[in-house]
C-alpha positions in Angstrom: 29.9 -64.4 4.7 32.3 -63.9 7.7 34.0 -65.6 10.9 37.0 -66.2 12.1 37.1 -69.4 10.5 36.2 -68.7 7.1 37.9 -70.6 4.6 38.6 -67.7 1.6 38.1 -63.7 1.8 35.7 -64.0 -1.1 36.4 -60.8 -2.3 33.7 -60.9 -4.9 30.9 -61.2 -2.0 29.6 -57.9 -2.0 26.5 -56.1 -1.5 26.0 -55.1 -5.3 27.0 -58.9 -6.1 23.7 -59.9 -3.9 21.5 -57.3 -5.1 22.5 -58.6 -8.9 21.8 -62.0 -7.7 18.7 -61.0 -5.7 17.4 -59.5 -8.9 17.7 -62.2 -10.9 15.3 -64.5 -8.3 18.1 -66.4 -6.5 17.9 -67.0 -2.3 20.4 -66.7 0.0 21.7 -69.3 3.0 24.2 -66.7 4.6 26.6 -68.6 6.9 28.9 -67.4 9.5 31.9 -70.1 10.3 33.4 -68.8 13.7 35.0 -70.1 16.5 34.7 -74.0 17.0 33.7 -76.7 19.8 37.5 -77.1 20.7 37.9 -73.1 20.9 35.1 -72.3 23.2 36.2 -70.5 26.5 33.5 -68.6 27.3 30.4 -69.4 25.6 27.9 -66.4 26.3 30.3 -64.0 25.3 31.6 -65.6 22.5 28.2 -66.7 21.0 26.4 -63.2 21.7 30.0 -61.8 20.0 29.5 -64.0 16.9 25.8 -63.1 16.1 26.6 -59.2 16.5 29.8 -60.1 13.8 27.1 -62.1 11.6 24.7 -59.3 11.8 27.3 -57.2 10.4 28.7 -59.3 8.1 24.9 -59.8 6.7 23.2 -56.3 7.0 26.6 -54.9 5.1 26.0 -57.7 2.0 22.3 -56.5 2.1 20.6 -58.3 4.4 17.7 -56.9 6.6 16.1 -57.8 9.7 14.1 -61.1 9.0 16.7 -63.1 7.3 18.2 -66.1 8.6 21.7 -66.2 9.4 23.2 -69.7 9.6 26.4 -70.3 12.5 28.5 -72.6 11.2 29.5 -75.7 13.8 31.4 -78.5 12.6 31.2 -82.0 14.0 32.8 -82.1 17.5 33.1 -84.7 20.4 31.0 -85.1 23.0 33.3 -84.0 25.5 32.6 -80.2 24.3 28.8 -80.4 24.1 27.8 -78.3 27.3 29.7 -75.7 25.8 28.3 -75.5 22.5 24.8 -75.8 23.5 25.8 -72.5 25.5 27.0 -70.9 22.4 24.2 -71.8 20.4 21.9 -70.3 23.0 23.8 -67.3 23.4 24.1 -67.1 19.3 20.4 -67.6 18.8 19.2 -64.9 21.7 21.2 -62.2 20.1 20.7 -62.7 16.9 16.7 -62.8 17.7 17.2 -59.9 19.6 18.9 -57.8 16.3 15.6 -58.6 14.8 16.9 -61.6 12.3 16.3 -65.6 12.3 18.8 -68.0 13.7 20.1 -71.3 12.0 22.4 -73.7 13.0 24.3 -75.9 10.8 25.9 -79.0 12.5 26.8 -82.5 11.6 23.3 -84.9 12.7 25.4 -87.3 14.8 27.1 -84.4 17.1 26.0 -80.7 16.9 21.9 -81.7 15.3 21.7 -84.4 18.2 23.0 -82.0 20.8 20.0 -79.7 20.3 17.4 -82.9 19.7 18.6 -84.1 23.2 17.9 -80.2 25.0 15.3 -78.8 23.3 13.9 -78.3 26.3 16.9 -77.1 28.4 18.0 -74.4 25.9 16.9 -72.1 23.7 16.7 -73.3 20.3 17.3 -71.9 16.8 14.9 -71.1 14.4 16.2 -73.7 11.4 18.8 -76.3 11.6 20.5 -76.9 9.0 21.8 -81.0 9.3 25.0 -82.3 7.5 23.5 -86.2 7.3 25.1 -87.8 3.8 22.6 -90.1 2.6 21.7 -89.1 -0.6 18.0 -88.0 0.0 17.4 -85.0 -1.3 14.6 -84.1 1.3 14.6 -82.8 4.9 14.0 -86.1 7.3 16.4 -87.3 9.7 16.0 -90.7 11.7 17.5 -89.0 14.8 15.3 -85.4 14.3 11.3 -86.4 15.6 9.1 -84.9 12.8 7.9 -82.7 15.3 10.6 -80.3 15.8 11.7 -78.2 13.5 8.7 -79.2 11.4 7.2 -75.8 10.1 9.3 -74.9 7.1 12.5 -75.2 9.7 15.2 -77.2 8.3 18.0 -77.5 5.7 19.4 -80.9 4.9 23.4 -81.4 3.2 22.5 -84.3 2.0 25.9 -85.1 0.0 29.1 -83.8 0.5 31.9 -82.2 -1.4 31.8 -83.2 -5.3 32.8 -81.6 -8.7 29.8 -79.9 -10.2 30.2 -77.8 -13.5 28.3 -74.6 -14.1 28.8 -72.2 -16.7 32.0 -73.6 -17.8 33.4 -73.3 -14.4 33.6 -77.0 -12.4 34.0 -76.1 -8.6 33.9 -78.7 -5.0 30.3 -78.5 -3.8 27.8 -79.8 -1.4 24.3 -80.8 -2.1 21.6 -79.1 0.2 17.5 -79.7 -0.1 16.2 -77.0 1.8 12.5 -76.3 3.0 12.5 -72.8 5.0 9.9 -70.2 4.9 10.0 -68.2 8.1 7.7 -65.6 9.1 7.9 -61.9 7.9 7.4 -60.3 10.7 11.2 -58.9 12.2 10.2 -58.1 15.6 12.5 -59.7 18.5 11.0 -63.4 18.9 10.4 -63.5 22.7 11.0 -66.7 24.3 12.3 -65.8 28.2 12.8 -68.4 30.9 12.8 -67.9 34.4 15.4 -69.2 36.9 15.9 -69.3 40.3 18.8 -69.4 42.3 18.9 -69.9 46.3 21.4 -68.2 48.9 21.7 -69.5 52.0 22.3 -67.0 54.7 26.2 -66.5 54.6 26.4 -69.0 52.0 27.8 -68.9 48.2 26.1 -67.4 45.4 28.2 -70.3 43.1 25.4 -72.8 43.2 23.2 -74.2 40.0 20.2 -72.4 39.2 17.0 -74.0 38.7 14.7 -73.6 35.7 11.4 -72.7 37.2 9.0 -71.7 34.3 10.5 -72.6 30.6 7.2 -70.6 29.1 9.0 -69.6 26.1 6.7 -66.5 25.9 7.9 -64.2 29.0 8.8 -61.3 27.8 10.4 -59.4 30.7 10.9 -60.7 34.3 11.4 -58.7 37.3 12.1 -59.2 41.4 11.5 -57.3 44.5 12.4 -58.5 47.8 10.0 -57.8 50.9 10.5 -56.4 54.2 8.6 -59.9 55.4 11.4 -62.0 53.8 9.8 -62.8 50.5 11.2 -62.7 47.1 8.9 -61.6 44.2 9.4 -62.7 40.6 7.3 -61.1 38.3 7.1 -62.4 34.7 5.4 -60.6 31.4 3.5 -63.2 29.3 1.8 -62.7 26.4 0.3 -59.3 27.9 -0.3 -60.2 31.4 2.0 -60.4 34.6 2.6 -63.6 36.9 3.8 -63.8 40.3 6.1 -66.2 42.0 6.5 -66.2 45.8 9.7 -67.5 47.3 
């Protein structure tokens, strides 16, 4: 539906084309092919630039807040991994936050097993969507544990590009099983983490921050320094405030 990186202007992609389709009972995968693994510079602002373009792209075809909007990452090296997994993060908090559901589509061995390997460490999309070629029409993985991802969460490309006729028209096409069924309700999906990060006195500010609380419900954080030297972090969790004394 948009990106830099699309491959066609599909001209024909438009919103009466999706309300025709939408009538007739089809459902949608709308994916956004933007900038790759090799063209990331500055990950936060290019991922939280990407999911306001998406969120365009999809609300003028039709699409309201709930859907899920797919980013498009194609298999990349190793080498650029920190800086995808930063994208992703910053693709999937925005788009959260403009009140729609985040998928990622990447290939298993690179992009799927980057999040797999952090899903701890980052903030995760709502439903992957995992370019594995082995013919199964389903939605397992040998490198995805059944527990992630495992409510209605995934899309699987389970074949790549082929010839397929339809209607007299025979066009290059993937194969996808998908199982997704995300909830209805379009509020922002909370899921804050809080870090911490330590000045010494005259020291740099340029030092890694530490994760201190990964509850993925905080809502809102705040800090107060006191005239006894303490720092206060307060967090918002699920309705109630917590306090952390440094």
């Amino acid at each position: 539906m948009g990106g830099s990186q699309r491959a066609c202007s599909q001209p024909n992609l438009t919103a009466s084309w999706v309300q025709q389709r939408a009538t007739d009972g089809w459902r949608f995968v709308p994916i956004y092919v933007g900038t790759q693994a090799s063209g990331i510079t500055s990950p936060a602002t290019q991922g939280a630039a990407a999911a306001d373009d998406a969120v365009d792209d999809a609300t003028a075809l039709g699409f309201g807040p709930g859907a899920t909007l797919y980013y498009d990452m194609e298999a990349y090296s190793s080498a650029y991994s920190a800086k995808v997994l930063a994208f992703e993060e910053a693709w999937t908090e925005r788009i959260r936050a403009r009140g729609f559901h985040s998928g990622w589509y990447s290939s298993s061995d690179s992009g799927i097993q980057d999040l797999v390997g952090n899903v701890t460490g980052h903030t995760m999309p709502d439903v992957i969507f995992d370019a594995l070629w082995n013919g199964s029409a389903n939605t397992a993985d040998p490198g995805v544990p059944g527990n992630l991802w495992s409510d209605h969460q995934r899309v699987h490309q389970y074949s790549g590009g082929h010839g397929e006729s339809w209607g007299g028209t025979t066009i290059d096409i993937d194969q996808d099983y998908l199982d997704v069924q995300m909830a209805t309700d379009t509020s922002p999906v909370a899921h804050g983490r809080v870090w911490d990060r330590a000045r010494p006195d005259g020291g740099p500010w340029d030092t890694n921050a530490t994760l201190i609380d990964t509850n993925d419900a905080i809502t809102a954080v705040a800090a107060a320094g006191l005239p006894d030297g303490t720092v206060h972090v307060q967090a918002l969790v699920n309705g109630e405030i917590w306090d952390r004394t440094r």
